[in-house]
C-alpha positions as CSV (number, residue, x, y, z in Angstrom):
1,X,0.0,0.0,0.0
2,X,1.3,3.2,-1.1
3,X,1.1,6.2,1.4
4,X,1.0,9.8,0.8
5,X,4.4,11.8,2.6
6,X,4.6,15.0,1.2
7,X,2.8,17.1,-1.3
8,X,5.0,19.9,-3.4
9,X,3.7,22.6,-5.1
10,X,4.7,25.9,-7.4
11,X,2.1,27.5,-8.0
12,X,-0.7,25.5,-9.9
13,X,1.6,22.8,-10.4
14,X,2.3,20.0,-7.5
15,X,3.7,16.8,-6.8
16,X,3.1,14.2,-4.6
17,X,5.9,12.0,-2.9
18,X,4.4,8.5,-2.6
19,X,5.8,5.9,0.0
20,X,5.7,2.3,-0.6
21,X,7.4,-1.0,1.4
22,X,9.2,-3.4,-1.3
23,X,10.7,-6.4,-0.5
24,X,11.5,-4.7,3.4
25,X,12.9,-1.4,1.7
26,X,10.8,1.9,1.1
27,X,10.6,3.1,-2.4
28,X,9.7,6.7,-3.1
29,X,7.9,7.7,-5.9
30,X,6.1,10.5,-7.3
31,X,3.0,12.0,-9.2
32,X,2.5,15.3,-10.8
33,X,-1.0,16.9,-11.4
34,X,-1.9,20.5,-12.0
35,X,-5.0,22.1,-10.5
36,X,-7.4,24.7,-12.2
37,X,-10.6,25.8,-12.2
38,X,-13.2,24.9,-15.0
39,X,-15.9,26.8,-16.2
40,X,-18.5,26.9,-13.2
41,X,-15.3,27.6,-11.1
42,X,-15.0,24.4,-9.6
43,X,-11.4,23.3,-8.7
44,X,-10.2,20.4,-11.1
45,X,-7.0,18.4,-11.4
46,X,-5.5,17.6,-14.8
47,X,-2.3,15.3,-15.6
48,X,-1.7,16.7,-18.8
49,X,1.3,20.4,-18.6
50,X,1.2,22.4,-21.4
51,X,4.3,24.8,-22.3
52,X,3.3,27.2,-19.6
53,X,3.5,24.9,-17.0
54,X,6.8,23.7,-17.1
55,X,8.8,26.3,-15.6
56,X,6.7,25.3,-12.5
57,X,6.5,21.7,-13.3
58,X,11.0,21.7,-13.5
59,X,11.0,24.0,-10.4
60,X,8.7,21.3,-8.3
61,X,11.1,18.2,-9.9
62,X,14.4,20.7,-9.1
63,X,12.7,20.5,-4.9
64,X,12.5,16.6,-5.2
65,X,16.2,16.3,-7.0
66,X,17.7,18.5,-4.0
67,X,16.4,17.1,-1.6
68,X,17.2,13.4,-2.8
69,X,21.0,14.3,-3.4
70,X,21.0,15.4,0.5
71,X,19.5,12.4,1.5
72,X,21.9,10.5,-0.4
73,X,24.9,12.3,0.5
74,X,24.2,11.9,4.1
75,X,24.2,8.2,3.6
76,X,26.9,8.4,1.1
77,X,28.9,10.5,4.2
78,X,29.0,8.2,7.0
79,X,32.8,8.6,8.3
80,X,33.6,11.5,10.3
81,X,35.6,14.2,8.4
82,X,39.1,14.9,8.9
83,X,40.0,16.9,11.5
84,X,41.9,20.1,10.8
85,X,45.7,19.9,10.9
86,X,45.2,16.2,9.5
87,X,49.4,16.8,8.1
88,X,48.1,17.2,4.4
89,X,50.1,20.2,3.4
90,X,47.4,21.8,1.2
């Protein structure tokens, strides 16, 4: 069963991170809708991004990138860094 974590948005444009238990690991994944109002004003959600919406749609995958590589690079990082005066001369 998949569970909602997170929802992202720019503007009319939003994502939603997904989290889902595989094989005793969670997988993340994610959907991208845009909202809008029809005719009668009534709030809708569409799947489909014209032209307009990508500058939005790239800024909301450019929050999910960043905060992946920092969550990768913190398990990636796991030894302490060097202290200072280590002997390296530069």
């Amino acid at each position: 069963m998949s569970n909602a974590v997170r929802k992202i948005s720019i503007g009319s444009v939003s994502a939603t991170e997904w989290e889902t238990e595989y094989d005793g690991k969670i997988k993340k994944s994610y959907s991208f809708q845009k909202s809008f109002k029809d005719k009668e004003g009534e709030w809708k959600n569409s799947f489909y991004f014209g032209v307009g919406d990508m500058p939005a749609l790239l800024e909301v995958v450019r929050k999910i990138t960043d905060k992946a590589a920092v969550i990768t690079e913190m398990k990636i990082t796991k030894e302490p860094a060097a202290p200072e005066g280590d002997g390296i001369p530069f």
